[in-house]
C-alpha positions in Angstrom: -2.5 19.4 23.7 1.4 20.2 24.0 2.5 23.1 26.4 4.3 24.3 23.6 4.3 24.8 19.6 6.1 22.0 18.6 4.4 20.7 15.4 5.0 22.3 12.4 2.7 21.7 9.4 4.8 23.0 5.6 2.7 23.0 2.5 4.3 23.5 -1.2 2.2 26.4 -2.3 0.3 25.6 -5.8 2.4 23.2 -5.9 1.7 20.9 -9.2 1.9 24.9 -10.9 4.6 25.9 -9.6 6.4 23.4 -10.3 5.5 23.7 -13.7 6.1 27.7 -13.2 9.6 26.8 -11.9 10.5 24.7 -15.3 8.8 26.6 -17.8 10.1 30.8 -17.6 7.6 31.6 -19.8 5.0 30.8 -17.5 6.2 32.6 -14.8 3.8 34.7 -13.3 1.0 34.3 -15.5 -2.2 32.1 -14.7 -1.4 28.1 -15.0 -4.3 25.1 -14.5 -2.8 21.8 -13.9 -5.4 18.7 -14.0 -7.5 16.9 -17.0 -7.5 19.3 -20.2 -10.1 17.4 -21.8 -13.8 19.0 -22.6 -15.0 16.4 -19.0 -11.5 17.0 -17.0 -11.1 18.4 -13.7 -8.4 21.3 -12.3 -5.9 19.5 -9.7 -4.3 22.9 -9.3 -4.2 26.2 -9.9 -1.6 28.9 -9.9 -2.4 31.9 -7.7 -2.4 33.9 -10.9 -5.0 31.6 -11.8 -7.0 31.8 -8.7 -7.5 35.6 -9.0 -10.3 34.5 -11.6 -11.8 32.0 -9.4 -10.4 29.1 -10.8 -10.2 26.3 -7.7 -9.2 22.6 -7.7 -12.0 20.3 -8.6 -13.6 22.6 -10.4 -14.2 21.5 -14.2 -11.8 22.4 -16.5 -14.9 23.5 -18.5 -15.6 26.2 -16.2 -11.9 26.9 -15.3 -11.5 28.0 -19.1 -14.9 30.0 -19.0 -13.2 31.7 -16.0 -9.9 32.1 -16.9 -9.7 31.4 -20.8 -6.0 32.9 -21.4 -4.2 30.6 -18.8 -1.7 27.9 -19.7 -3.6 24.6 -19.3 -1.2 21.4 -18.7 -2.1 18.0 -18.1 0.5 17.3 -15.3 4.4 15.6 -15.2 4.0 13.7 -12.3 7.7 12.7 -12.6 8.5 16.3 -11.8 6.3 16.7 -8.9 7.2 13.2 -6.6 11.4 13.9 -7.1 10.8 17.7 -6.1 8.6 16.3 -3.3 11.0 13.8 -2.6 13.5 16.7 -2.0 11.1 18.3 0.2 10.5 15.7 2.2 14.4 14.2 2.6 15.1 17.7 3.7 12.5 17.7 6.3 13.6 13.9 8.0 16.5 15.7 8.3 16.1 17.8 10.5 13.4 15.3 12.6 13.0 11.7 12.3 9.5 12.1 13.1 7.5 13.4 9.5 4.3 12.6 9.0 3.6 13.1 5.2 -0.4 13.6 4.0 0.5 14.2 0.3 3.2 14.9 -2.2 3.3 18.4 -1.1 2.5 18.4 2.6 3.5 17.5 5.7 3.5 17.5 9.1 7.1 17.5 11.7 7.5 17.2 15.1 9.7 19.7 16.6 10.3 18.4 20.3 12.9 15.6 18.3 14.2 18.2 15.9 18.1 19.3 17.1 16.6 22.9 18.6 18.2 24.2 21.8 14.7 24.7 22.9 11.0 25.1 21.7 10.5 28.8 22.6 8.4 30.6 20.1 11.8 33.1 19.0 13.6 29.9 18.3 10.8 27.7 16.6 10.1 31.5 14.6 13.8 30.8 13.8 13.9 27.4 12.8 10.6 27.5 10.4 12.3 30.5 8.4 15.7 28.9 8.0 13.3 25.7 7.0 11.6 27.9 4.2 14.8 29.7 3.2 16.4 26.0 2.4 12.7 24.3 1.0 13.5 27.5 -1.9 16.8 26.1 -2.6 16.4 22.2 -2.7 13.0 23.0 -5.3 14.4 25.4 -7.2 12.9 28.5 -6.0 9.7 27.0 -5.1 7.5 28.5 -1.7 6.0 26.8 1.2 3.8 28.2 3.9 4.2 27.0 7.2 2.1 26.9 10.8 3.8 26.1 13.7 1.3 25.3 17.1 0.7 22.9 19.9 -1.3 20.7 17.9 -1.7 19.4 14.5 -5.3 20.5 13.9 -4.0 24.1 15.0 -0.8 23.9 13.0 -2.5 23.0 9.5 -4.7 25.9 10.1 -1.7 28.3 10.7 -0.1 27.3 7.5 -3.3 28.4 5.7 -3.6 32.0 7.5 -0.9 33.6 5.4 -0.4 31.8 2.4 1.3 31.6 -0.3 4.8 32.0 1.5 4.2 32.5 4.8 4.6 31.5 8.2 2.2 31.6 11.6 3.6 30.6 15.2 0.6 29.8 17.4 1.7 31.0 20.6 0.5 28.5 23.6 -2.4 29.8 25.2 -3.8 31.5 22.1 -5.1 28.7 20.4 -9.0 29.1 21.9 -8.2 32.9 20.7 -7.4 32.5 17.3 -10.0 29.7 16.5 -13.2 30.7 17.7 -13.7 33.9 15.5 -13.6 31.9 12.3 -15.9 30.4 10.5 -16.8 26.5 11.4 -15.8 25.8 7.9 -11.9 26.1 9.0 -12.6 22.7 10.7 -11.7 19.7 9.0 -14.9 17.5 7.6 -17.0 20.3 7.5 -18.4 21.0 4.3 -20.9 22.6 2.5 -23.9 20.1 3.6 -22.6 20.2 7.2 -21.8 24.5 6.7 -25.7 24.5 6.0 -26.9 22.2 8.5 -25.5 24.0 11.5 -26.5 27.2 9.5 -30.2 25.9 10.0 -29.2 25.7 13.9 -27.6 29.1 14.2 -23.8 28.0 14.4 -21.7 30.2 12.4 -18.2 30.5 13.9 -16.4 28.3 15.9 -17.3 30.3 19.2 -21.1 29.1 18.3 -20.0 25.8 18.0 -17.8 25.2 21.3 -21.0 26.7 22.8 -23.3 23.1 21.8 -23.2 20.2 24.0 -22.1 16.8 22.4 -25.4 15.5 22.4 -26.4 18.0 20.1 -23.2 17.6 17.9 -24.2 14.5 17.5 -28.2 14.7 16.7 -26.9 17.2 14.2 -24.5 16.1 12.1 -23.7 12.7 13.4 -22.0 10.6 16.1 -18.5 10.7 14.1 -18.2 14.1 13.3 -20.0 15.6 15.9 -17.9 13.9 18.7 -15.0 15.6 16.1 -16.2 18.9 16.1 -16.9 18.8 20.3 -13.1 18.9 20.7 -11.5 20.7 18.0 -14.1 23.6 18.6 -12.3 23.9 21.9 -8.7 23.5 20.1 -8.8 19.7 21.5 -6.1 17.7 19.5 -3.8 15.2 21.0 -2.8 13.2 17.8 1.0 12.6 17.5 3.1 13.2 14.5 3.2 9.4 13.2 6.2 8.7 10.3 5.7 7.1 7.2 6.4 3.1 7.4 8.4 1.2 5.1 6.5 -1.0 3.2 6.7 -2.8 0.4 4.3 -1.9 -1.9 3.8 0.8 -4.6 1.3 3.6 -4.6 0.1 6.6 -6.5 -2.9 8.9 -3.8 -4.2 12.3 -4.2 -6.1 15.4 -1.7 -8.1 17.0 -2.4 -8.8 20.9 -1.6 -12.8 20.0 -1.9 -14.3 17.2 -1.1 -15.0 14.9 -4.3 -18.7 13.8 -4.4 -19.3 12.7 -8.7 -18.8 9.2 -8.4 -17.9 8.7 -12.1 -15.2 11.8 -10.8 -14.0 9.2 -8.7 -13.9 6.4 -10.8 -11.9 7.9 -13.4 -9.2 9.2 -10.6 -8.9 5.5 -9.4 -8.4 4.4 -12.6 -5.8 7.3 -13.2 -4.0 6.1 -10.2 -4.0 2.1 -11.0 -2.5 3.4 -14.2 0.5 5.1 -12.8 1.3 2.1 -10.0 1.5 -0.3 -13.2 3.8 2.0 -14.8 6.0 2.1 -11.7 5.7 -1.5 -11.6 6.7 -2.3 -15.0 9.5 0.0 -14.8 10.6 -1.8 -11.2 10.6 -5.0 -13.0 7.5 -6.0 -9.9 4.4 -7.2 -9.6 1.8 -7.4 -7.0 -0.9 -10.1 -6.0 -3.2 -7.3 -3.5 -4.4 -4.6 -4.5 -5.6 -1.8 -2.1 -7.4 1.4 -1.9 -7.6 3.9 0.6 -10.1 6.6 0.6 -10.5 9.2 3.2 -14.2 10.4 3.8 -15.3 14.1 4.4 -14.9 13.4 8.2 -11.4 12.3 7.7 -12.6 8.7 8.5 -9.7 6.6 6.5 -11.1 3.7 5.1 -9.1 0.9 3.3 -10.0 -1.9 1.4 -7.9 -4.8 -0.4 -8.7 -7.9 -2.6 -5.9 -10.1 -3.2 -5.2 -12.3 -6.9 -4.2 -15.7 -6.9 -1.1 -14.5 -9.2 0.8 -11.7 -9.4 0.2 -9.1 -11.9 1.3 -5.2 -12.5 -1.3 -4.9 -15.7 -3.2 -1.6 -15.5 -6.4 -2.9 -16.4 -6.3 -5.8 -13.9 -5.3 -2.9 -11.4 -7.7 -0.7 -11.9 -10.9 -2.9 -12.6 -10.0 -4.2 -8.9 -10.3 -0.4 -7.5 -13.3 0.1 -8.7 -15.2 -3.3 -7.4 -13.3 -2.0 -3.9 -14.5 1.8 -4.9 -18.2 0.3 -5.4 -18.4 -1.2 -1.8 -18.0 2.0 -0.3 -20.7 4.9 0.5 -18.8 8.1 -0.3 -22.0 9.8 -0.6 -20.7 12.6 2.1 -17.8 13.1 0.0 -14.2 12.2 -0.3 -11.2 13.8 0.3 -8.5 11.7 -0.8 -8.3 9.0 -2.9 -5.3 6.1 -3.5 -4.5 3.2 -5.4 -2.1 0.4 -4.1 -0.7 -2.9 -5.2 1.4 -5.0 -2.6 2.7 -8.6 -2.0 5.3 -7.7 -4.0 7.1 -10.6 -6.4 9.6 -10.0 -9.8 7.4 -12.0 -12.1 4.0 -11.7 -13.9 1.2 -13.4 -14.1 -0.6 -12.9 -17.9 -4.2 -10.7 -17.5 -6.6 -12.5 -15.0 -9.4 -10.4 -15.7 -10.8 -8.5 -19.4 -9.3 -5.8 -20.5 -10.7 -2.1 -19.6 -13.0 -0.8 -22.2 -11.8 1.1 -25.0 -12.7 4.3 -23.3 -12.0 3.7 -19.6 -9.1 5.7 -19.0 -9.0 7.8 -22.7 -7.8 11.1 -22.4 -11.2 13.4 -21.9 -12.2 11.2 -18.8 -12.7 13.7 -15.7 -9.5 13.6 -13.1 -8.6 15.6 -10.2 -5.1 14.4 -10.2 -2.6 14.8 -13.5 -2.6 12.2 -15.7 -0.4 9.0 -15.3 2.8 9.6 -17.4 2.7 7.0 -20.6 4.9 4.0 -19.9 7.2 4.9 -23.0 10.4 4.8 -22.8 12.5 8.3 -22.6 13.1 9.1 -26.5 10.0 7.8 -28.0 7.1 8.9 -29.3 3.8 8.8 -26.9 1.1 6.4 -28.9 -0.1 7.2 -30.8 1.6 10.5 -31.5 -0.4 11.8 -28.7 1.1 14.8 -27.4 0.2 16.2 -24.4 -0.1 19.5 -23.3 2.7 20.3 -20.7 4.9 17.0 -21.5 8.8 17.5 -22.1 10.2 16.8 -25.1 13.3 17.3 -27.2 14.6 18.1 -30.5 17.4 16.6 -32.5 18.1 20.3 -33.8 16.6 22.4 -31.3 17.3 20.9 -28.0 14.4 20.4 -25.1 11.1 21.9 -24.5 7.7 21.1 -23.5 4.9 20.5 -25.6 2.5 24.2 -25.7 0.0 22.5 -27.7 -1.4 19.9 -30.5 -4.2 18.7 -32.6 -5.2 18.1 -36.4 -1.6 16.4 -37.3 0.5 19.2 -35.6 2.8 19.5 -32.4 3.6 23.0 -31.2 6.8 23.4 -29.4 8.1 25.6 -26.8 11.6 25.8 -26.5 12.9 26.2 -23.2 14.0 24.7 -19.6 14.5 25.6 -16.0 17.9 27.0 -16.3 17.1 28.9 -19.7 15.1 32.4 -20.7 11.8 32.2 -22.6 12.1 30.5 -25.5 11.0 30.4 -29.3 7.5 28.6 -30.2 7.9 26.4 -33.6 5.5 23.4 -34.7 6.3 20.7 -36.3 4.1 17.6 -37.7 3.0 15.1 -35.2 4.9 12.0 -36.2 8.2 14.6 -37.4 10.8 12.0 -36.3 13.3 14.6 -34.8 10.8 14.9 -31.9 10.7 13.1 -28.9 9.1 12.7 -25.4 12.3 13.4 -22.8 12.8 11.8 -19.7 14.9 13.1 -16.5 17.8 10.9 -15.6 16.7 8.1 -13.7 18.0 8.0 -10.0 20.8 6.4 -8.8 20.2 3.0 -8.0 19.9 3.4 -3.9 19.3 -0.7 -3.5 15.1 0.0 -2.7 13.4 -2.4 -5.1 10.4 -0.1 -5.8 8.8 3.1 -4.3 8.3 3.1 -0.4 
């Protein structure tokens, strides 16, 4: 534990929807889902318009409609979300070299090597709203919540105290304070099946549970997690702030808000993800020889796995069969929190398919996700395959300029008419294959001399 607050935990609020929120006016303010919109996909996020009617992330987008049948429901741009991340996230190495990134839309920094005349509580109060004020103007107008403490654990759970759009300085000395009334569910890795377990024992708050010896933790719950819970029940945390490495490899990883425990759920996410690395690939000009995943278990236990090829490849099917066998090797019985698919060994040349392909269906649209679906490798200006337009995706017009698709089905694309920077606009359909109509792409990056994502 630090003698003062010096790590600062910022999370995008609703992010995937707000973004969407942000580049859509006509869904501003109203309820938005973001995730797999077919009858067996999952909600990656919800809008806090949308949450009012108890629609959560992995929840089914079955029941999310039942719940909430008049929000906007989008299958995800995930182009959008990693440059508005990336914006995030260059502002906040700027103002620390030490940022430890756990997803697109989170992160942790450490303060004691940000530029700050000192770490009092006024001037990290300071800092963190200045912080906020420029997160809203590098996004766009999007909101972060942030936690400021002594310790990681007690940082993350200040950012979650006031959200969306707030901010929580955990003064030193307070930390025991502030944790023990909650509930022992604020602790990370304990879920519902642990929640009941120490139910059955009589430990409901965190006071309860800094009041069990180790032993018991452990004969509980288990020797990983109860040793766990022993320390952060007394606001024990000592983990540093450790930056992202350079490495050479591409990767696509998700977290989730509940723990993931349908192992077909899984499955379907992996093979989301091995989708979207090919893509990057391909459009890199790379391939890879090992591929990896990463999965991190209820107990935030990481686990990794790899399997290298004897060529290179950057197919999606050779990807994402691979994932699986490494996915099938692993007990995730207790339940998963995030999941990530990763190709290294980098090369610029391609070996042909060294495995079948994917079923027919592996992959098709109506397979459960808790992530948005993996853009189509088209390129900008073209038609998805198909004519398969998906809900959410940008397009444009040759007569009436760019908007994003609002819906489609039976031979017919409906069209929304509008951008960021424009009011709400008109709603017109046109047929399917109408040859005026095409998917729209951002304007690729200037070339900055990386050879693929870091």
């Amino acid at each position: 534990m630090r003698d003062r607050a010096s790590i600062l935990h910022l999370d995008l609020d609703a992010f995937f929807a707000a973004v969407e929120q942000r580049d859509k006016p006509s869904l501003r303010g109203k309820p938005v889902v973001v995730g797999g919109t077919g009858g067996r996909g999952v909600v990656s996020t919800a809008s806090y318009e949308a949450r009012r009617f108890g629609v959560r992330s992995a929840m089914s987008t079955r029941e999310a409609r039942a719940r909430c049948p008049h929000a906007a429901y989008l299958s995800g741009r995930f182009e959008a979300y990693r440059s508005t991340s990336a914006a995030v996230m260059g502002l906040l190495r700027s103002v620390s070299p030490l940022v430890e990134p756990l997803s697109l839309d989170e992160a942790f920094v450490d303060l004691e090597q940000a530029d700050l005349p000192d770490l009092e509580v006024a001037t990290v109060t300071a800092f963190a709203e200045d912080l906020r004020t420029r997160v809203r103007e590098v996004t766009g107008g999007l909101t972060a919540s942030v936690g400021i403490a002594s310790s990681k654990f007690l940082a993350k759970i200040a950012s979650d105290l006031r959200k969306p759009d707030g901010l929580v300085v955990v003064e030193p000395g307070t930390e025991v304070a502030l944790l023990h009334p909650m509930h022992v569910s604020v602790i990370p890795g304990v879920g519902p099946a642990t929640v009941e377990r120490l139910k059955r024992a009589g430990i409901h708050t965190v006071r309860e549970l800094a009041q069990v010896g180790e032993d018991e933790l452990v004969r509980q719950v288990g020797r990983s997690l109860g040793h766990g819970l022993h320390q952060l029940a007394r606001a024990e945390d000592d983990r540093a702030v450790v930056p992202d490495r350079e490495t050479k490899s591409v990767s696509v990883e998700g977290t989730y808000e509940h723990d993931l425990t349908d192992r077909r759920q899984m499955e379907a996410i992996v093979v989301r993800q091995a989708g979207e690395v090919a893509r990057r690939m391909r459009a890199s000009g790379l391939s890879g020889r090992t591929v990896s995943l990463k999965v991190r278990m209820y107990d935030f236990t990481t686990l990794s796995r790899s399997a290298t090829l004897p060529a290179p490849t950057e197919d999606a099917a050779t990807i994402a069969r691979l994932a699986r066998t490494l996915l099938a090797d692993l007990d995730t019985s207790g339940g998963v929190r995030l999941l990530g698919v990763g190709v290294s060994g980098l090369a610029d040349w391609v070996q042909e398919d060294l495995f079948a392909a994917l079923d027919e269906d592996e992959g098709a649209e109506d397979e459960p996700t808790a992530a948005p679906p993996a853009e189509q490798p088209e390129e900008a200006g073209a038609r998805p395959r198909g004519a398969t337009w998906a809900p959410g995706m940008d397009v444009v017009h040759d007569e009436h300029g760019r908007g994003w698709v609002w819906g489609s089905g039976r031979g017919v694309v409906t069209v929304r008419f509008e951008t960021a920077e424009t009011p709400p606009g008109p709603v017109r359909s046109f047929p399917a294959d109408d040859p005026a109509l095409h998917r729209w792409h951002p304007p690729a990056p200037q070339d900055d001399g990386q050879p693929a994502e870091q």
